[in-house]
C-alpha positions as CSV (number, residue, x, y, z in Angstrom):
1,X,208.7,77.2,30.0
2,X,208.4,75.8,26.4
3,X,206.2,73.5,26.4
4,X,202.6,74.2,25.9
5,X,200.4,71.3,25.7
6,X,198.4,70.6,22.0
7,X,195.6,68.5,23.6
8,X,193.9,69.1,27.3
9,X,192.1,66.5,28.2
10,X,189.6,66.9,30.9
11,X,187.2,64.9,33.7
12,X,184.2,66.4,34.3
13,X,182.9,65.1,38.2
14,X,185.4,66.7,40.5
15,X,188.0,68.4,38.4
16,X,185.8,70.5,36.3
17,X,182.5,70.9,38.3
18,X,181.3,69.2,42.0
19,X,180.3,65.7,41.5
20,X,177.1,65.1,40.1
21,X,176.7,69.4,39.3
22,X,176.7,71.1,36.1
23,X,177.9,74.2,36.9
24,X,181.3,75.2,36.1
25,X,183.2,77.9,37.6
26,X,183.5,81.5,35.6
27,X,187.2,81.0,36.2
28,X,187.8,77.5,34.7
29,X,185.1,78.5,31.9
30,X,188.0,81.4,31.4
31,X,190.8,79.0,31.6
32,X,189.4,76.2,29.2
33,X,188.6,79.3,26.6
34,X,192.1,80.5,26.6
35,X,193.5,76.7,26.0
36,X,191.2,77.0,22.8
37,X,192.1,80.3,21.9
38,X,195.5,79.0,21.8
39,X,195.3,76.6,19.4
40,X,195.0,73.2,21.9
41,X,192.0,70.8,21.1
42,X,190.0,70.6,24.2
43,X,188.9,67.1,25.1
44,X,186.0,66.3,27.6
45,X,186.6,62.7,29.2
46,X,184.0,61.4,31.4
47,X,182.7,58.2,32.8
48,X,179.0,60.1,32.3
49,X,177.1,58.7,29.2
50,X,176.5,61.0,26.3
51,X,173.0,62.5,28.1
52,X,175.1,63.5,31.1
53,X,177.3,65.8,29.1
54,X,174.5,68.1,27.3
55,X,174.6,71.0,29.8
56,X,178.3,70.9,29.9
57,X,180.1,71.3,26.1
58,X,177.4,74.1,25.5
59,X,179.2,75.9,28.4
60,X,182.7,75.3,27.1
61,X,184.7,75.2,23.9
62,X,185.0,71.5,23.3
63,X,186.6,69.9,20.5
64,X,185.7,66.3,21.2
65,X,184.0,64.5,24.2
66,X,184.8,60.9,25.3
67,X,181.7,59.8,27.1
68,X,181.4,56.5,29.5
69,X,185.0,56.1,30.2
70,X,185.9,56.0,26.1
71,X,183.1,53.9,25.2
72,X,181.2,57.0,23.0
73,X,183.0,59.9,21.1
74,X,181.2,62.6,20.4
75,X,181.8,65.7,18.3
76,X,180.1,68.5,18.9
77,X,181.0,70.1,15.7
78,X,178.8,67.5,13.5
79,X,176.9,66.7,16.8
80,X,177.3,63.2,15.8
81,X,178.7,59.9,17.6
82,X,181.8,59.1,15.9
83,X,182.3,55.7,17.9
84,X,180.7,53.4,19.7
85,X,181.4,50.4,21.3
86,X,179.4,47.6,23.4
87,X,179.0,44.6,25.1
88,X,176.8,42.7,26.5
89,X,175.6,43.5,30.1
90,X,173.9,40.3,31.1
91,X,176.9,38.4,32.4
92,X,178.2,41.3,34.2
93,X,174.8,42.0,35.8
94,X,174.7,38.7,37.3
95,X,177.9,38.4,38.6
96,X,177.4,41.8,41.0
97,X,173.7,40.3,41.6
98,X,175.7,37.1,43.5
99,X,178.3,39.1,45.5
100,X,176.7,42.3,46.1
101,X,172.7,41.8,47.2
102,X,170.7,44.9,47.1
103,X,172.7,46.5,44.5
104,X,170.5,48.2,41.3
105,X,171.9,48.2,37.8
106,X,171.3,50.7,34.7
107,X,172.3,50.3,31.0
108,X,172.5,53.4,28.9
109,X,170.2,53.9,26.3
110,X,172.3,56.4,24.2
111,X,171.3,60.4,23.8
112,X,168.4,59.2,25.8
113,X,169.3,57.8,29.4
114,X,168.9,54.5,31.1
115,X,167.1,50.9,31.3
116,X,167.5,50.3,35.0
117,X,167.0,47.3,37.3
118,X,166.0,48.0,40.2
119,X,165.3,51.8,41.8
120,X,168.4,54.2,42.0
121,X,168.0,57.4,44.0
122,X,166.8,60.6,42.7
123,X,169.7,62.6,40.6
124,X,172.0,59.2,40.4
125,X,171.5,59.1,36.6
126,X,171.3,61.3,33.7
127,X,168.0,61.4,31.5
128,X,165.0,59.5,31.3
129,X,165.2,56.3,33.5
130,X,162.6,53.4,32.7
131,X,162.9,50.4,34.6
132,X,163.0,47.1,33.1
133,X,163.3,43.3,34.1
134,X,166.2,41.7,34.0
135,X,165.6,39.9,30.7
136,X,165.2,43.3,29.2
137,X,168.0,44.9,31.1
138,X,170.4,42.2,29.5
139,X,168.9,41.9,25.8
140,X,170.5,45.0,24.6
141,X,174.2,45.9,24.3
142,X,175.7,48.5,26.0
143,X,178.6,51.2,26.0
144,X,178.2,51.8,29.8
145,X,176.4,49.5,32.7
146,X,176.0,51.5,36.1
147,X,175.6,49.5,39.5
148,X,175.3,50.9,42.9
149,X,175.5,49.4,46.2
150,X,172.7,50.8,48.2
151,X,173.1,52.3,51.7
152,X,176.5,51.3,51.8
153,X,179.7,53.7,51.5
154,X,182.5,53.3,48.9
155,X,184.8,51.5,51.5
156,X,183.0,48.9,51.7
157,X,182.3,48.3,48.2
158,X,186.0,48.8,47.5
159,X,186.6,45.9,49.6
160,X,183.8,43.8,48.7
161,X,184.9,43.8,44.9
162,X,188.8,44.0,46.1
163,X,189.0,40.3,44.4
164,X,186.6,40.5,41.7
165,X,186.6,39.3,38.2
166,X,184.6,40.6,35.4
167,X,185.6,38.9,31.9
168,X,184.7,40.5,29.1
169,X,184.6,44.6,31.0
170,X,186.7,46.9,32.1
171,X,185.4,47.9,35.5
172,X,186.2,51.0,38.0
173,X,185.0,52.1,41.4
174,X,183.8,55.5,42.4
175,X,185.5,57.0,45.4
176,X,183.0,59.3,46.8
177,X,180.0,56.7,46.1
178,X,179.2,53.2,46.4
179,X,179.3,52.5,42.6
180,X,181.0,50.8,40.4
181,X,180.5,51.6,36.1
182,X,181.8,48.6,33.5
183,X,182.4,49.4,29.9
184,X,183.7,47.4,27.1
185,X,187.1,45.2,27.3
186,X,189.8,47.0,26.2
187,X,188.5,50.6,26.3
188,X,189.1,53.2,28.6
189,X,189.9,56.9,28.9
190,X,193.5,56.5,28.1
191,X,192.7,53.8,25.3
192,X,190.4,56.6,23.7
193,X,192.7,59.6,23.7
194,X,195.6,57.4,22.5
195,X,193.9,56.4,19.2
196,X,191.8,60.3,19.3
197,X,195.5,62.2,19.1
198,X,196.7,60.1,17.1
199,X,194.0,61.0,14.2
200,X,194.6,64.2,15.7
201,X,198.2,64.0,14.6
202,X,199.1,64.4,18.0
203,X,201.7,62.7,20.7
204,X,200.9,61.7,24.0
205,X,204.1,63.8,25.2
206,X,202.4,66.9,24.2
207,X,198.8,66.1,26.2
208,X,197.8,67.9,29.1
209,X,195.1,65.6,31.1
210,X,193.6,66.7,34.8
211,X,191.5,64.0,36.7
212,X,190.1,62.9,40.1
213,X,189.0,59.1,40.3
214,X,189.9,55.7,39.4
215,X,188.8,56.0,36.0
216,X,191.1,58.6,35.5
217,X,194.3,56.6,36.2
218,X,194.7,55.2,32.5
219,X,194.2,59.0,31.0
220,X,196.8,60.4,33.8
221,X,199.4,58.0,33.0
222,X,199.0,58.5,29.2
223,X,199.4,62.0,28.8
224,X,202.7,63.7,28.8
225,X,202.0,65.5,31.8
226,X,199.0,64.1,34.1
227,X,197.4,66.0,36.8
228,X,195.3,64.3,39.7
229,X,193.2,67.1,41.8
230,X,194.2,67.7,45.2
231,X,190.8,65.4,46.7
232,X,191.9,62.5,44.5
233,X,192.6,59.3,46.3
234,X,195.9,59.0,47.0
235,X,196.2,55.7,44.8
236,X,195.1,58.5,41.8
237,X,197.4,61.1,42.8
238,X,200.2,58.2,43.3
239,X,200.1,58.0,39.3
240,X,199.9,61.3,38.4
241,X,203.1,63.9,37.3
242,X,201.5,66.3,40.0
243,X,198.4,67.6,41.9
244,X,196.8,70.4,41.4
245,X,194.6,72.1,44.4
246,X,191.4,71.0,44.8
247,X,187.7,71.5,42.6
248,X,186.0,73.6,45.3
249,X,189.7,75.4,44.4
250,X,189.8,75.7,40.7
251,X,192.3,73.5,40.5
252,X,191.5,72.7,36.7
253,X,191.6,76.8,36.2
254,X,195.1,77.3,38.3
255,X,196.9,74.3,36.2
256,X,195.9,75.8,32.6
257,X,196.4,79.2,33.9
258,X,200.4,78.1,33.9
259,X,200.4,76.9,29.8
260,X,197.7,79.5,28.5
261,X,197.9,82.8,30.1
């Protein structure tokens, strides 16, 4: 085997921890080290804001972070936000208000947590949550709008948005929760790491990217060789080169384990 990959590029919520945990396991710590110590830029790519990710990089040896599905970059080397892109939330908000009653809605407030609208459940979001009216809520522009369907499973919100449009987002569904995240138009994981390795100096054909959800499918189909976790949907592993075994597995760990030994 010849090929090593330059760039990893890595989910955080089912591929390198459980979702919703920070804890990572000692052996995919030890498998993301050896990536670095071999030269490859390690990449975090999450749909959690830039507050959700501050008990992970200090675990791991993180070259970049693309937070809310490409929307922030971060680099932990400056500890500064490189990029940042928005929209505004209102719109979006009020569409999901009409076709999905009893749904709550949070904005990010960057580095700090969300505006929210309407009560989530403990441990949904990241940081400190202040709830707001909707007039608030849509009066400041956004990398990352949250929504969740409450009491209901992610079935039925799958079908319930199955026709949806959102101008002006790009939207994604959760599969092991009923909720859906929107971020600007025209920016996703795969968008972000295109124009990241390129600065990098870097080709998609030599990226390495491991993922579990929807959100993942741009990043998967990007990289040169894409790898869905064995619990991805099968619409997720459908795009990806191969699975890997599961999280509760180290499935992250056993695919690095095969290009940095």
């Amino acid at each position: 085997m010849n090929w090593r990959p330059r760039l990893v590029a890595l989910d955080i919520d089912g591929t390198l921890t459980a979702v919703g945990s920070n804890d990572i396991s000692p052996a995919v710590k030890a498998a993301v080290a050896r990536a670095r110590e071999h030269g490859a830029h390690v990449v975090l790519c999450t749909g959690r804001s830039l507050i959700g990710i501050r008990e992970i990089v200090p675990q791991l040896p993180v070259s970049f972070a693309v937070c809310s599905n490409g929307a922030v970059w971060w680099d932990p080397a400056v500890a500064e936000v490189t990029r940042r892109v928005t929209f505004d939330p209102g719109p979006t908000v009020r569409a999901l208000q009409a076709l999905l009653p009893e749904s709550v809605f949070a904005v990010e407030q960057l580095g700090v947590g969300n505006l929210s609208l309407g009560a989530f459940l403990p441990g949904d979001l990241w940081g400190v949550t202040t709830q707001v009216t909707f007039e608030e809520l849509a009066s400041v522009p956004t990398s990352r709008l949250v929504m969740r369907w409450l009491d209901r499973t992610p079935a039925e919100l799958s079908f319930a948005v199955r026709e949806l449009e959102l101008p002006g987002v790009e939207w994604s569904v959760d599969h092991t929760e009923a909720w859906l995240t929107a971020v600007p138009p025209n920016v996703s994981k795969g968008t972000a790491l295109d124009e990241l390795s390129a600065s990098l100096g870097i080709k998609a054909a030599d990226a390495l990217a491991i993922g579990d959800g929807s959100n993942d499918v741009e990043m998967l189909t990007w990289a040169g060789l894409g790898v869905a976790m064995g619990q991805a949907p099968a619409h997720v592993q459908a795009t990806a080169d191969e699975v890997a075994p599961t999280v509760l597995e180290d499935g992250a760990a056993q695919v690095l384990n095969r290009y940095f030994p």
